[in-house]
C-alpha positions as CSV (number, residue, x, y, z in Angstrom):
1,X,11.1,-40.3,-56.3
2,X,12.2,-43.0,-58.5
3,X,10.5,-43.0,-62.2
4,X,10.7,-44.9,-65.5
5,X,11.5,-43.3,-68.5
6,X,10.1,-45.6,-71.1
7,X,12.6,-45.5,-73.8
8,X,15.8,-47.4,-75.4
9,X,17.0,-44.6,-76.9
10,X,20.3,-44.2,-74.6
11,X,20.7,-41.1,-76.8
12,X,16.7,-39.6,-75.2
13,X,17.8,-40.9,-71.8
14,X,21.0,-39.1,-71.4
15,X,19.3,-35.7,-73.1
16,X,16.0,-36.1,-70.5
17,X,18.4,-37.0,-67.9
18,X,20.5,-34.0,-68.2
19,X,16.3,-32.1,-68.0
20,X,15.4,-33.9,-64.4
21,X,16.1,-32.4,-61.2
22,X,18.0,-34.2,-58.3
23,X,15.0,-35.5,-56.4
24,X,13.7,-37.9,-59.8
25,X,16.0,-41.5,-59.5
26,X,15.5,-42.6,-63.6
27,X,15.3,-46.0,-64.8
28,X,15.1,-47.3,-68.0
29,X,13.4,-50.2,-69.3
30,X,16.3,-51.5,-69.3
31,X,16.9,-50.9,-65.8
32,X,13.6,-52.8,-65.1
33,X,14.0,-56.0,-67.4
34,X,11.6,-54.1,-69.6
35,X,12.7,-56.2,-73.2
36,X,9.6,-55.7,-74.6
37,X,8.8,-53.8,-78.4
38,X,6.0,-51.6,-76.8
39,X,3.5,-51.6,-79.7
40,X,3.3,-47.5,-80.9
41,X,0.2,-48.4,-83.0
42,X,-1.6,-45.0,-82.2
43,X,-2.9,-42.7,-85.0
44,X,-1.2,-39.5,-82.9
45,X,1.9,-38.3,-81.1
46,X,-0.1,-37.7,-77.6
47,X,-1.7,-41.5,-78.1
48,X,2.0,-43.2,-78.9
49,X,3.3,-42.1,-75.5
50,X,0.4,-42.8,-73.7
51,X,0.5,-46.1,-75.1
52,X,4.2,-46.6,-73.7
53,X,3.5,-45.2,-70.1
54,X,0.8,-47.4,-69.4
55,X,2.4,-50.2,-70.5
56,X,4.7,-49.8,-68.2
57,X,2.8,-48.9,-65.3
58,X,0.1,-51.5,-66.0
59,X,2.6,-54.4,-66.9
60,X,5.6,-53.2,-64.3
61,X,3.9,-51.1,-60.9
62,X,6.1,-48.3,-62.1
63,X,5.2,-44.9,-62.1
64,X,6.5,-44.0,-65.8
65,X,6.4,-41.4,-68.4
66,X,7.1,-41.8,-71.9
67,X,7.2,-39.6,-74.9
68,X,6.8,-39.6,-78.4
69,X,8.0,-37.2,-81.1
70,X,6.8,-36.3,-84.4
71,X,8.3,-34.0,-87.2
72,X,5.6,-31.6,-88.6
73,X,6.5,-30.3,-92.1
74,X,3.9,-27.3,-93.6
75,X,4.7,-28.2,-97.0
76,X,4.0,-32.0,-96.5
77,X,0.9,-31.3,-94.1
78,X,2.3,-32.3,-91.3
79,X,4.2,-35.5,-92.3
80,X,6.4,-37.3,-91.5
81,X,4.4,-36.6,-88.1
82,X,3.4,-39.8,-86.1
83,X,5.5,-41.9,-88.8
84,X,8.5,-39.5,-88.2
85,X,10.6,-42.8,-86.9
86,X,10.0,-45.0,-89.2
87,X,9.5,-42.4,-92.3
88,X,12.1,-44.4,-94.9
89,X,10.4,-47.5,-93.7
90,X,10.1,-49.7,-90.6
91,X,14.1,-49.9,-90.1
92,X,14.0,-46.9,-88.3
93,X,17.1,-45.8,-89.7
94,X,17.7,-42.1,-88.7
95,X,19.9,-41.3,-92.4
96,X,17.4,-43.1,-94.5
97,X,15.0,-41.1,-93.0
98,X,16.6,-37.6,-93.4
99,X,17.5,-38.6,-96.9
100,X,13.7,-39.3,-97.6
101,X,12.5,-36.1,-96.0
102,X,15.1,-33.9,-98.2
103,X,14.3,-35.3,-101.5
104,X,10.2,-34.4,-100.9
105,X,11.6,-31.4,-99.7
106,X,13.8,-30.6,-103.0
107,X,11.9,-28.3,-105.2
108,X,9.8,-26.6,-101.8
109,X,10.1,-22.9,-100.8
110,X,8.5,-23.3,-97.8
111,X,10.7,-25.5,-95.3
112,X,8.9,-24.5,-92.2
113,X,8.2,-27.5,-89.8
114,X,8.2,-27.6,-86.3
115,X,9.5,-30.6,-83.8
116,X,6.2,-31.8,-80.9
117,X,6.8,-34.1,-78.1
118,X,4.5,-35.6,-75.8
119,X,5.1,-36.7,-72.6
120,X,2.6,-38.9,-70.7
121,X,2.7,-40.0,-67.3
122,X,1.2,-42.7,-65.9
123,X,0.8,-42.5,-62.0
124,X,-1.5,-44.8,-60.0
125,X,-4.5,-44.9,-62.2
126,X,-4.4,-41.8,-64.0
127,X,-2.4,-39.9,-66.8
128,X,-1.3,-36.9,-67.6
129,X,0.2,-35.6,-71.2
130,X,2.6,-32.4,-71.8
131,X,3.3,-31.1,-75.0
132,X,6.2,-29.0,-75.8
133,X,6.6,-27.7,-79.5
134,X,9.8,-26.2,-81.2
135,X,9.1,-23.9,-84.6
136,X,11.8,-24.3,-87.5
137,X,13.2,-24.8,-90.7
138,X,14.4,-28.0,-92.3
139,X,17.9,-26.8,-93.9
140,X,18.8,-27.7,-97.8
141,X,21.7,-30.4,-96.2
142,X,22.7,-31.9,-92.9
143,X,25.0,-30.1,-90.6
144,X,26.6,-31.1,-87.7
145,X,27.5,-34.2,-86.2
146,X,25.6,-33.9,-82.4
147,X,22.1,-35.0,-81.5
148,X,20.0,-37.9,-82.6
149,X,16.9,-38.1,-85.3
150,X,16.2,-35.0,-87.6
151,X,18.5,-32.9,-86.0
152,X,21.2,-32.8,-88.5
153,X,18.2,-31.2,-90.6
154,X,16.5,-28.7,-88.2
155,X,17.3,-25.1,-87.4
156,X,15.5,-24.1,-84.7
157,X,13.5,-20.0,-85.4
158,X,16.2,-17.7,-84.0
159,X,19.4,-19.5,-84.2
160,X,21.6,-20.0,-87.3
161,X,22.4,-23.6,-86.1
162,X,20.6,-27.0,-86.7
163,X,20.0,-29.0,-83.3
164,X,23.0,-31.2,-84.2
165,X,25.4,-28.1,-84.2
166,X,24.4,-27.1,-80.6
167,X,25.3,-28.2,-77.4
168,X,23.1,-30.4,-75.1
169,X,22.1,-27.7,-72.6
170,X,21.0,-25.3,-75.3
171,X,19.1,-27.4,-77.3
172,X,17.4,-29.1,-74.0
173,X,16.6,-25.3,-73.0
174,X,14.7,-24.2,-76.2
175,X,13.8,-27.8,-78.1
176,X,10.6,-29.4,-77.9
177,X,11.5,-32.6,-75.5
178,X,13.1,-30.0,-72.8
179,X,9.8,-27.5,-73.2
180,X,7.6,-30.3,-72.4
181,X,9.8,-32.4,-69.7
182,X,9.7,-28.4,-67.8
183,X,6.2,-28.9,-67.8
184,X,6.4,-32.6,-66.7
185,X,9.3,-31.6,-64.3
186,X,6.7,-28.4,-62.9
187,X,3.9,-30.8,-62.2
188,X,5.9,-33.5,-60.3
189,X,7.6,-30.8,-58.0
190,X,4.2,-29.9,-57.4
191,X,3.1,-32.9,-56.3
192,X,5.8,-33.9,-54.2
């Protein structure tokens, strides 16, 4: 079964890669001449992926799932959320964002958040979402040097490490993207 992951995040691809059994073949957008910016204009998480995998499978023939991933802070109500990538401002920029985040953060007792991915998928002419959600705290400064996004920030319930102190495998077994591509995953096998 060959699917479309619709991302350019090489640093998603490889950690949703390492997530997909033998039987899925994954392509990028790259892999498919896919250079468009996908517009992620929706006012939620679930309605950002679901804008990417139709895109795809509407523009490209491609059976394709895509995900979306917001940051859900209790003492901010909720934010960054949908705006989690571009929370410093429409750069994008990963440190900018962090720094942003730990400055409203500052004087907070509570640092409870928790991580939600969507994954939709796009198949002939119907979709399908998955949500997967990781509880946590956001940590008082950055730690570790792995991972992608937030991580640095983010200490999974249960563990005395942030996401970019553990290893790939862990953090794809408990995080939020490997809870919902499990569920993805389950569906497809079922289908097969």
């Amino acid at each position: 079964m060959t699917l479309v992951f619709a991302t350019n995040n090489p640093n998603k691809l490889k950690e949703v890669q390492a997530l997909l059994p033998d039987f899925i073949e994954l392509k990028s957008l790259e892999d498919i001449g896919c250079t468009e910016d996908i517009i992620e204009d929706a006012p939620t998480i679930e309605g950002n992926a679901l804008l990417k995998a139709q895109f795809v499978k509407e523009k490209y023939g491609y059976d394709c799932f895509a995900d979306d991933t917001g940051l859900e802070v209790t003492a901010l109500d909720g934010a960054p959320g949908v705006y989690s990538a571009r929370y410093a401002g429409p750069q994008k920029n990963a440190s900018d964002n962090m720094n942003k985040l730990l400055i409203h953060l500052a004087t907070q007792t509570d640092r409870s958040a928790q991580f939600k991915t969507v994954i939709a998928f796009a198949k002939a002419d119907k979709t399908y979402t998955f949500e997967g959600i990781c509880q946590g705290q956001i940590t008082r400064e950055r730690m570790g040097d792995g991972g992608f996004g937030y991580d640095p920030i983010f200490m999974p319930d249960g563990y005395d490490a942030t996401f970019a102190q553990m290893a790939l495998a862990l953090k794809g077994k408990i995080g939020h993207r490997g809870k919902a591509v499990a569920k993805f995953v389950n569906y497809v096998a079922t289908q097969e």
